[in-house]
SEDRENKOL-347745 format. One record per residue: residue number from 1; x, y, z of N, C-alpha, C, O, CB in turn; residue in three letters. Coordinates in pm, whole numbers, plus 50000, padded with zeros to 5 digits. Glycine has a CB too. Example, Ala and Ser with C-alpha at 12.3 -4.5 7.8 and 13.67 -1.06 7.14 Angstrom:
NODE     k     n.x     n.y     n.z    ca.x    ca.y    ca.z     c.x     c.y     c.z     o.x     o.y     o.z    cb.x    cb.y    cb.z     r
NODE     1   51319   49431   50780   51230   49550   50780   51320   49670   50780   51424   49668   50846   51131   49553   50905   ALA
NODE     2   51285   49775   50708   51367   49894   50714   51290   50003   50787   51341   50114   50804   51408   49940   50572   SER
END
This chain:
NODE     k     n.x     n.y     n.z    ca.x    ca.y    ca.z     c.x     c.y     c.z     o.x     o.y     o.z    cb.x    cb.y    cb.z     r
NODE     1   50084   49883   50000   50000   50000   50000   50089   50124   50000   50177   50139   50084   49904   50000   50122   UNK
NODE     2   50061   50219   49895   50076   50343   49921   50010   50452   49942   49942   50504   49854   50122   50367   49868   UNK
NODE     3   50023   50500   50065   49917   50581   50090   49881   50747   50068   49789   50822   50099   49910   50556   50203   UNK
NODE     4   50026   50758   49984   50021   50933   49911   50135   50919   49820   50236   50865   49864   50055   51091   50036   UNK
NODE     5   50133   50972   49659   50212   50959   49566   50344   50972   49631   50386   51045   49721   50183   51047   49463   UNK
NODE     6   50400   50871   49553   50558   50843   49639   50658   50810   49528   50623   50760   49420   50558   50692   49763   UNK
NODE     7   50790   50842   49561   50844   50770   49492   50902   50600   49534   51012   50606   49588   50929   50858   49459   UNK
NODE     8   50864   50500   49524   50884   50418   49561   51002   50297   49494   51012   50282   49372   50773   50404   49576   UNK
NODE     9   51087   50218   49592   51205   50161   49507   51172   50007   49598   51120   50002   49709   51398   50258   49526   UNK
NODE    10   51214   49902   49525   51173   49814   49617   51297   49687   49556   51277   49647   49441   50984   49780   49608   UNK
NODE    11   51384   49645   49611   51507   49606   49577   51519   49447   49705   51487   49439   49824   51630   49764   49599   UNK
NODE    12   51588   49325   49593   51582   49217   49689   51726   49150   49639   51774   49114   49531   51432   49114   49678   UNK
NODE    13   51778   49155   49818   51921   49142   49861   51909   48986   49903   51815   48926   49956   51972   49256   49993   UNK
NODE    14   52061   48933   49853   52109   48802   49905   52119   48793   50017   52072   48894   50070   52214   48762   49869   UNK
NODE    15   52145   48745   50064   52164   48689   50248   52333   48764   50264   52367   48780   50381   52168   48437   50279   UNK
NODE    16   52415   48799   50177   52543   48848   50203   52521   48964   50168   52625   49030   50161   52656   48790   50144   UNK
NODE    17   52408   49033   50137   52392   49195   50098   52470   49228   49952   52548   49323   49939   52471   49301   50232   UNK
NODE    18   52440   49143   49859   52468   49145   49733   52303   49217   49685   52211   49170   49752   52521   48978   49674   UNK
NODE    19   52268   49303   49599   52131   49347   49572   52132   49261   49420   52220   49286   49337   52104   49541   49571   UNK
NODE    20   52038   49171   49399   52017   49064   49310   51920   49123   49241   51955   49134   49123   51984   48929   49364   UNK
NODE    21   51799   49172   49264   51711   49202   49135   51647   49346   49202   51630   49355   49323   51575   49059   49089   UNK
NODE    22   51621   49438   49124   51532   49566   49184   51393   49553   49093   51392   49596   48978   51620   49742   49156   UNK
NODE    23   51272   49488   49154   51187   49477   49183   51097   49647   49111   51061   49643   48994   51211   49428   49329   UNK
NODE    24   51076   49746   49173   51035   49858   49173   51134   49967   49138   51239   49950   49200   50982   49872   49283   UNK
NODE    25   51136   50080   49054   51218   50205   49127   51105   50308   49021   51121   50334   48901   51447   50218   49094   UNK
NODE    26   51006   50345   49101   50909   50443   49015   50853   50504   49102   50861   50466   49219   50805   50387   48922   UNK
NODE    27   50756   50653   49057   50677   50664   49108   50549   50674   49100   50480   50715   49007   50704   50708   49137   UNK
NODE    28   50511   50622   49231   50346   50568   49226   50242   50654   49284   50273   50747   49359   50323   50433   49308   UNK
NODE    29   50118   50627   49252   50024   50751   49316   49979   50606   49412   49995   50484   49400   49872   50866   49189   UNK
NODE    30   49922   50686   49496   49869   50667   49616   49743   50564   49588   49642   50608   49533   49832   50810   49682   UNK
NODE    31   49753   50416   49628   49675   50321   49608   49759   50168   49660   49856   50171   49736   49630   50335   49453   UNK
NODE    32   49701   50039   49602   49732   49915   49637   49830   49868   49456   49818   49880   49334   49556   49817   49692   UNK
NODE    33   49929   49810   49568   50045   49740   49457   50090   49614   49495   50143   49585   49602   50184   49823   49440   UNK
NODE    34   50057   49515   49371   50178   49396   49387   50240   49383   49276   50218   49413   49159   50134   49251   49421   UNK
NODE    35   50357   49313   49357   50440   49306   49261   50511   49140   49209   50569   49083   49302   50539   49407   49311   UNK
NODE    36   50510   49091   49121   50483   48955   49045   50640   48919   49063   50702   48936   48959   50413   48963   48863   UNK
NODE    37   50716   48874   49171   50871   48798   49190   50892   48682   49110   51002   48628   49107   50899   48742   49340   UNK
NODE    38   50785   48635   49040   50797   48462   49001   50908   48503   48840   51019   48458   48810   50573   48355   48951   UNK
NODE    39   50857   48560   48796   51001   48607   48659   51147   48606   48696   51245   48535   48672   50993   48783   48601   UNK
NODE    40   51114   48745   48786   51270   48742   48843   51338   48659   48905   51461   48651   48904   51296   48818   48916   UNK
NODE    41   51221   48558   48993   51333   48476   49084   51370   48337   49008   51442   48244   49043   51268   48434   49250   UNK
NODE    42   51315   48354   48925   51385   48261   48803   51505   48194   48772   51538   48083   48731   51391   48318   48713   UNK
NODE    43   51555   48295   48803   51747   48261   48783   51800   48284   48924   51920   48302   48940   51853   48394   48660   UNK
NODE    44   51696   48284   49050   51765   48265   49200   51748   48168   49255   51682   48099   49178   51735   48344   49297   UNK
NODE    45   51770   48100   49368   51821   47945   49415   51712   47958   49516   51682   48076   49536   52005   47910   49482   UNK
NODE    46   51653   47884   49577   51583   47884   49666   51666   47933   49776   51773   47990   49753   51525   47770   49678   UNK
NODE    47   51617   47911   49906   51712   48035   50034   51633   48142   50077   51514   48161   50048   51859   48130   49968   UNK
NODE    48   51729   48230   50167   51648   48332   50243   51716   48437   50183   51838   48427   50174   51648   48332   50408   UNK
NODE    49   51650   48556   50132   51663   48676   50090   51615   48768   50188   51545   48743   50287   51604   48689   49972   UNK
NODE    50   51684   48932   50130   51646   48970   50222   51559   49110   50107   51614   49128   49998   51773   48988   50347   UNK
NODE    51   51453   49182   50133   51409   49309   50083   51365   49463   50124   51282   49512   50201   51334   49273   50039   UNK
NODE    52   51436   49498   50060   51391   49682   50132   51293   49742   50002   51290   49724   49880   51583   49829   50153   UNK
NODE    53   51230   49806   50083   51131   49921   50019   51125   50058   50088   51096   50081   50205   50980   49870   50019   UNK
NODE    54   51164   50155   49978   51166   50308   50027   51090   50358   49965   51082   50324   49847   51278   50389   50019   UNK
NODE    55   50987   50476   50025   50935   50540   49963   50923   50696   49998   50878   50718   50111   50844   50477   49952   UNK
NODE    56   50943   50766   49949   50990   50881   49957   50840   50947   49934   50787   50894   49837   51116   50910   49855   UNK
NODE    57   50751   51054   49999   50667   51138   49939   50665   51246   49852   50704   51351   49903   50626   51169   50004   UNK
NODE    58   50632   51252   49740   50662   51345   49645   50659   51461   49732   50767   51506   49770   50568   51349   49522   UNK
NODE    59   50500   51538   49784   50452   51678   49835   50573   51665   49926   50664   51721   49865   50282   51704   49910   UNK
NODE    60   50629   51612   50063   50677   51650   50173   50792   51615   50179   50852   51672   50270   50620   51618   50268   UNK
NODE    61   50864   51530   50109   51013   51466   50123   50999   51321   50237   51079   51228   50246   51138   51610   50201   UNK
NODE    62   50886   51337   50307   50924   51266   50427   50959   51085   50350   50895   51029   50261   50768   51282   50564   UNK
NODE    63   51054   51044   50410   51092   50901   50394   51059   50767   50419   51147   50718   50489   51164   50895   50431   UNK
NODE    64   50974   50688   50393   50979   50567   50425   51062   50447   50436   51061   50394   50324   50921   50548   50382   UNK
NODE    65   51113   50398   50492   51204   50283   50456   51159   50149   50557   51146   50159   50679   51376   50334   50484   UNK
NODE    66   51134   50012   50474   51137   49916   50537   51240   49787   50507   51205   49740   50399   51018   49893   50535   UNK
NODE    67   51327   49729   50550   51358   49580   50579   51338   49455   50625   51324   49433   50745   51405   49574   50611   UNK
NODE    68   51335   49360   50531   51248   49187   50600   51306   49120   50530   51363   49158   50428   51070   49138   50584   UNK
NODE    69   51301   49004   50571   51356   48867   50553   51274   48818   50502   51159   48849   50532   51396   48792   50650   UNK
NODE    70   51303   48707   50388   51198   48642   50347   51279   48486   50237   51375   48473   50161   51090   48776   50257   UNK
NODE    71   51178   48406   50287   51227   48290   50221   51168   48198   50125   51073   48121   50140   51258   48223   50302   UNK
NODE    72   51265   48228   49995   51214   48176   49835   51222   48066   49835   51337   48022   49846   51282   48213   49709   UNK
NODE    73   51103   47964   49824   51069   47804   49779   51054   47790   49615   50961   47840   49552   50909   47750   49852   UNK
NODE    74   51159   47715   49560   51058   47657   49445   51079   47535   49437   51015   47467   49357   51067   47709   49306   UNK
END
């Protein structure tokens, strides 16, 4: 979810902080987003990754940033 036009980047790191695929780097207006990993993780190994998402507000500057863990089955 974004909840006011943002610029949003959304980038997914190896377990050694190598950045493997960037996912997002646009900006979005203010609404609900997914985003489809099954392409990209294509050419990645199963394991635990890790992903950040920033989003920056266009009007105010103010910053979002989140980090999580997450683990790819295929």
């Amino acid at each position: 979810q974004v909840p006011v036009d943002s610029r949003v980047i959304l980038e997914v790191y190896s377990i050694t902080g190598k950045k493997v695929v960037e996912l997002v780097n646009q900006e979005q207006q203010a609404g609900y987003y997914s985003v489809n990993f099954g392409s990209s993780s294509s050419k990645l190994a199963s394991g635990v990754y890790i992903y950040r998402i920033v989003a920056t507000e266009k009007a105010s500057g103010n910053n979002y940033s989140s980090i999580k863990k997450m683990m790819l089955l295929k």
